[in-house]
Legacy VTK file of the C-alpha trace (Angstrom):
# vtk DataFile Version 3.0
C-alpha trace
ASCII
DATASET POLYDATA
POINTS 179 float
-15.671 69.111 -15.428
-18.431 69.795 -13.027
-20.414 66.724 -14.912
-17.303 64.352 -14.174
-17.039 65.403 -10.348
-20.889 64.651 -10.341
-20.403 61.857 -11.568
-17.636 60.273 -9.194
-19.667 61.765 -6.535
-22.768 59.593 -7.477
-20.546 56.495 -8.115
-18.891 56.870 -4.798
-22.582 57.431 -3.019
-23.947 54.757 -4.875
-21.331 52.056 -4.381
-21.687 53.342 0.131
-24.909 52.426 0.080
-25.060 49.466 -1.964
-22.279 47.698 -1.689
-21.140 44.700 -4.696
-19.823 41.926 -3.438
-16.252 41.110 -3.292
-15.178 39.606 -6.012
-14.344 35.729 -5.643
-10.638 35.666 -5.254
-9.246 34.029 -8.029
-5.878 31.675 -7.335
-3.909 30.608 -10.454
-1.420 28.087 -9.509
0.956 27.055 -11.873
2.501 23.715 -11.434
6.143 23.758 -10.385
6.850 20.690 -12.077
4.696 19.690 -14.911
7.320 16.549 -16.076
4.721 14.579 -14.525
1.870 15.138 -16.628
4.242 14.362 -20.006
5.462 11.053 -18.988
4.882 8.755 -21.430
3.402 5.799 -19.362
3.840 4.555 -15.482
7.665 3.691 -15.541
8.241 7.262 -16.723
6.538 8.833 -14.662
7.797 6.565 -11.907
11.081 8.297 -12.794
9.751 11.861 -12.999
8.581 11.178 -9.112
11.856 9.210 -7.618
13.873 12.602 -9.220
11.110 14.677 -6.977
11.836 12.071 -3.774
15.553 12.773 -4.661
15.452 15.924 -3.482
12.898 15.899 -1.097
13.023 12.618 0.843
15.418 11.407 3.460
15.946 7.683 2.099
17.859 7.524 -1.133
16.861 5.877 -3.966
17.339 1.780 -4.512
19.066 0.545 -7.049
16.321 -1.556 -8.523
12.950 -0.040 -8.876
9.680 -1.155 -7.928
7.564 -3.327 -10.479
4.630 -1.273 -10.606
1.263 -3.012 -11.357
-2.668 -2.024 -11.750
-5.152 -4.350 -9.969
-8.494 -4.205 -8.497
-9.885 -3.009 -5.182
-10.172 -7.041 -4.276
-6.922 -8.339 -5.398
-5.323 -5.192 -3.816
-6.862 -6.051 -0.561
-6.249 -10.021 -1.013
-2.850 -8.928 -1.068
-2.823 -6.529 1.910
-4.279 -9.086 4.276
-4.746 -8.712 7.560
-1.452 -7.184 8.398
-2.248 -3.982 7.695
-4.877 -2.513 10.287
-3.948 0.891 10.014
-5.355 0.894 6.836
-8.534 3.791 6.722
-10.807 4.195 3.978
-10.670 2.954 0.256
-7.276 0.970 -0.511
-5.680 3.336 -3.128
-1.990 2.060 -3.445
0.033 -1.009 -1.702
2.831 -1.610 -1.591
4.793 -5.470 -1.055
8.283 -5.449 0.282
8.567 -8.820 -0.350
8.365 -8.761 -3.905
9.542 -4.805 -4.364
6.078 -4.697 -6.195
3.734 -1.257 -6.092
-0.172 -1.968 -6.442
-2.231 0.252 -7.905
-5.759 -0.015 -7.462
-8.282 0.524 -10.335
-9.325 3.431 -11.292
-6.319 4.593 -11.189
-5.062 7.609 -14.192
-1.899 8.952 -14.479
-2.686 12.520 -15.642
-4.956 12.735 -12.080
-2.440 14.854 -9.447
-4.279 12.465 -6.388
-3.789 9.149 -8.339
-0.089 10.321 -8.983
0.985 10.807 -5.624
-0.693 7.190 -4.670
1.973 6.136 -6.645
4.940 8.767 -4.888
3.344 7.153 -1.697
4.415 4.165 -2.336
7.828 4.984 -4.015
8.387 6.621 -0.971
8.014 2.775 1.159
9.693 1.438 -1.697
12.607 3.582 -0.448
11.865 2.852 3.201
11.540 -1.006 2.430
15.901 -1.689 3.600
15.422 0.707 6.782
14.437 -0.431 10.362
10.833 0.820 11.542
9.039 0.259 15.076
6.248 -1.161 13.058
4.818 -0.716 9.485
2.244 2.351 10.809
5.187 4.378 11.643
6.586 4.483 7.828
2.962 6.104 7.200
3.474 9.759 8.346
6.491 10.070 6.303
5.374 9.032 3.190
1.953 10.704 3.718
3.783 14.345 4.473
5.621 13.571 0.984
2.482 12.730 -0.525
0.906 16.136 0.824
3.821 18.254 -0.076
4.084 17.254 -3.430
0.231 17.743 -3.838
0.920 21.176 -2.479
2.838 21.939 -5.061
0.239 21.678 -7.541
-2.155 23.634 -5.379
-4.016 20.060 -3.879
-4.029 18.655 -0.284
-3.587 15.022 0.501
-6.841 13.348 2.098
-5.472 12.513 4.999
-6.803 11.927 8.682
-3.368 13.137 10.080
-4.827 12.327 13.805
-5.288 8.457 13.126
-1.837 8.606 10.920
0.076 10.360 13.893
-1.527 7.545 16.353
-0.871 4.968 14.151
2.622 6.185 13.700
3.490 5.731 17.453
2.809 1.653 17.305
1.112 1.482 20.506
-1.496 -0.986 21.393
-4.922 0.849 21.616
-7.133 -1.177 23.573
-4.424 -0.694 26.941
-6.194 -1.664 30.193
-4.749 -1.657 33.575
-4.744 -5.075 35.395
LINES 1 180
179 0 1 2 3 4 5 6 7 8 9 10 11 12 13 14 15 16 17 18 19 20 21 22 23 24 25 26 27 28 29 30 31 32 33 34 35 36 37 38 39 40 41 42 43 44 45 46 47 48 49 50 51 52 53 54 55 56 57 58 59 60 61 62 63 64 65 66 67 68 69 70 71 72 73 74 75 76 77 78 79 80 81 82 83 84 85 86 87 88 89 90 91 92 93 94 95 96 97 98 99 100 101 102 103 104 105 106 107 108 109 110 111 112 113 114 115 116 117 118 119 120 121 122 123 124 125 126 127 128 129 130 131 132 133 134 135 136 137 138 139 140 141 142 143 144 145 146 147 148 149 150 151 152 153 154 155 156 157 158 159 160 161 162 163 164 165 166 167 168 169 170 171 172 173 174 175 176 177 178
């Protein structure tokens, strides 16, 4: 016995005066809803993500879906125009009221969690497409809270400059100057 309380005594010494390092925390985050990642192709996992909207967004879901396509970064912003000035940073997803049509811009990969909630994003206009907004900036804080909840869920944060998307949001000029 004398050996073992010896030995405890050293350990505890030893590990005073030279401390390890904490170990790295380690976070295992399971996915609350993995449907996602067995969808089949785009129009199922459209589905998996308008069941998701279902019971987390405020605008119900339209009877006819979006046509969802895959196009490049230049037809994507062809399409956009100049209407769109709130736009920051590389054109990921579109979407065209008009024509109830979702872009997605190439690369794009539907087992990717940041790719897939481009495409909730722009379910989530699809949804807002029959409701009255101030301008199109303001529907952007909405769908990009969506976006970053569901990305929460599987542990991710959306890439998001909340500041300029709150600004936006308020349709204001900028540039207001007093006569």
């Amino acid at each position: 016995m004398p050996r073992f309380r010896l030995a405890v005594a050293c350990a505890t010494a030893l590990s005073l005066l030279c401390p390890l390092p904490a170990p790295a925390e380690v976070m295992i985050r399971l996915d609350v809803s993995p449907q996602w990642r067995q969808a089949d192709d785009v129009s199922a996992l459209a589905e998996v993500l308008e069941a998701w909207l279902d019971a987390h967004a405020p605008w119900p879901r339209r009877a006819t879906p979006p046509r969802i396509t895959l196009v490049s970064a230049a037809e994507a912003a062809a399409r956009q125009g100049l209407g769109a000035s709130f736009q920051r940073g590389r054109l990921r997803g579109l979407y065209d009221p008009q024509r109830g049509e979702i872009l997605l811009v190439t690369p794009w990969d539907r087992l990717k969690a940041e790719d897939v909630s481009v495409l909730l994003h722009e379910l989530v206009h699809h949804r807002q497409a029959p409701h009255h907004f101030y301008c199109p900036a303001a529907q952007e804080e909405p769908a990009y809270r969506l976006q970053d909840q569901w990305l929460a869920e599987r542990g991710l944060r959306a890439d998001v400059n909340w500041i300029a998307v709150i600004l936006d949001a308020g349709c204001t000029p900028r540039d207001i100057h007093p006569d």
